[in-house]
C-alpha positions in Angstrom: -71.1 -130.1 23.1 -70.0 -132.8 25.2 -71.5 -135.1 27.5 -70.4 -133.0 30.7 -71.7 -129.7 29.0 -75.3 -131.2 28.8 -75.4 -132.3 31.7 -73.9 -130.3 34.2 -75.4 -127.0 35.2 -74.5 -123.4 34.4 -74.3 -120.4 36.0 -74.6 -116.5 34.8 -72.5 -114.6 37.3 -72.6 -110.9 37.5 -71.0 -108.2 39.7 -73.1 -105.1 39.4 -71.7 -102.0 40.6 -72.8 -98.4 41.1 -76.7 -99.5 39.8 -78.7 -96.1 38.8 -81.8 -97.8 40.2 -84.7 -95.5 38.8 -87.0 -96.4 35.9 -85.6 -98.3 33.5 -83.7 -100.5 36.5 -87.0 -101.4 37.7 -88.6 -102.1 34.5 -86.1 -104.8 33.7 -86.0 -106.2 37.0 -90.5 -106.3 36.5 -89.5 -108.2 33.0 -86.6 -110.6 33.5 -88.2 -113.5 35.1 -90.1 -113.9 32.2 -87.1 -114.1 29.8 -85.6 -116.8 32.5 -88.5 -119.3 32.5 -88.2 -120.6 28.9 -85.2 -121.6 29.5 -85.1 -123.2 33.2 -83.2 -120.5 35.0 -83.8 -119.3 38.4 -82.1 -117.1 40.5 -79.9 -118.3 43.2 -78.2 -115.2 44.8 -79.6 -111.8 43.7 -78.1 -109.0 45.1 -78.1 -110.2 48.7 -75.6 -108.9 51.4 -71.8 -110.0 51.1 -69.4 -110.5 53.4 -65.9 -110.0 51.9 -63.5 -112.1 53.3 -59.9 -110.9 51.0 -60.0 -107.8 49.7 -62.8 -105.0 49.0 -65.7 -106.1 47.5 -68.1 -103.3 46.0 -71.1 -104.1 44.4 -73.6 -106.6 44.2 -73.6 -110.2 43.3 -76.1 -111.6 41.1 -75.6 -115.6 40.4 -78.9 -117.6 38.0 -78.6 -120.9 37.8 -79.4 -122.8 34.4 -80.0 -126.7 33.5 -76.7 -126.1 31.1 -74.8 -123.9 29.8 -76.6 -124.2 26.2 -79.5 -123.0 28.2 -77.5 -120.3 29.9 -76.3 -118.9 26.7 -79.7 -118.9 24.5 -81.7 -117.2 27.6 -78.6 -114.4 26.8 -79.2 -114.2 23.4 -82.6 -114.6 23.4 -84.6 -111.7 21.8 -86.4 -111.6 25.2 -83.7 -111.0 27.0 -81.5 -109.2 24.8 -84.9 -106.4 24.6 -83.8 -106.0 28.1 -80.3 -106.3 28.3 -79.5 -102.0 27.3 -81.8 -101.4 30.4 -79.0 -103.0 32.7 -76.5 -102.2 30.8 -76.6 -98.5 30.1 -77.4 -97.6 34.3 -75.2 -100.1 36.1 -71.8 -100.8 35.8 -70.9 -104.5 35.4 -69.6 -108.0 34.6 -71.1 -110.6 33.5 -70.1 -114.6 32.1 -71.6 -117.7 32.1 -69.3 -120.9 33.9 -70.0 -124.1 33.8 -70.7 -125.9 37.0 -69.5 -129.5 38.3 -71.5 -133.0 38.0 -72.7 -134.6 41.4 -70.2 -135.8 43.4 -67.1 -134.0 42.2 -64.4 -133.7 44.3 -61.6 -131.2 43.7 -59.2 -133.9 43.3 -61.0 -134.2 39.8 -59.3 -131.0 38.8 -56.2 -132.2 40.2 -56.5 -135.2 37.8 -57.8 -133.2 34.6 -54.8 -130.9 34.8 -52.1 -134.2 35.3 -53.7 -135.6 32.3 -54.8 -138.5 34.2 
C-alpha cells in the first residue's frame, strides 16, 4: 500500500436501482450503521434526489466515505457487513465499487502530470 493509499480517502459508490423496499430492505438499512462505525465510514450522499445533467439517470446514488481505501474494503468484507450484504443484494438491483479519493489540494493538472509521466 502506498503512501497515497493511506492517506487519502475512499469512497464506496453504489447506484441502486428498482429497490424492493419491504422487510429485509429495512432491516439492513436499521443494521448498517453499525457495520460502518468500526471502520470510520459515514455516509455522504444516501439516496438523495438527483438531478441528471447528460443522459437518464435511474436509481439512487448512495456514496460512504472512508479514512482509506483499506478501511473501505475491510468494512466490505467484514463479517458484519457481509451478514448484511444478501439483504441488499437479493431485492435491489445494483453496482457497487470502492475509488480512491485525492489528497488536499489536488488539482486536476495532477492527473495531467501522472499520465505524461512527469
Amino acid at each position: 500500500m502506498t503512501e497515497q493509499t493511506r492517506s487519502t480517502p475512499a469512497y464506496a459508490v453504489a447506484h441502486l436501482r428498482q429497490v424492493g423496499v419491504g422487510d429485509a430492505i429495512i432491516e439492513y438499512l436499521t443494521r448498517i450503521d453499525a457495520t460502518l462505525a468500526p471502520y470510520g465510514g459515514r455516509f455522504l450522499v444516501h439516496g438523495g434526489p438527483v438531478t441528471a445533467l447528460e443522459g437518464v439517470w435511474d436509481g439512487d446514488v448512495v456514496v460512504i466515505a472512508f479514512p482509506s481505501s483499506g478501511a473501505a474494503r475491510a468494512w466490505y468484507d467484514s463479517a458484519e457487513y457481509r451478514a448484511i450484504l444478501p439483504l441488499r443484494l437479493d431485492h435491489a438491483h445494483s453496482v457497487a465499487a470502492i475509488v480512491e479519493g485525492v489528497p488536499e489540494g489536488y488539482r486536476a493538472t495532477d492527473k495531467l502530470a501522472a499520465l505524461q509521466g512527469a
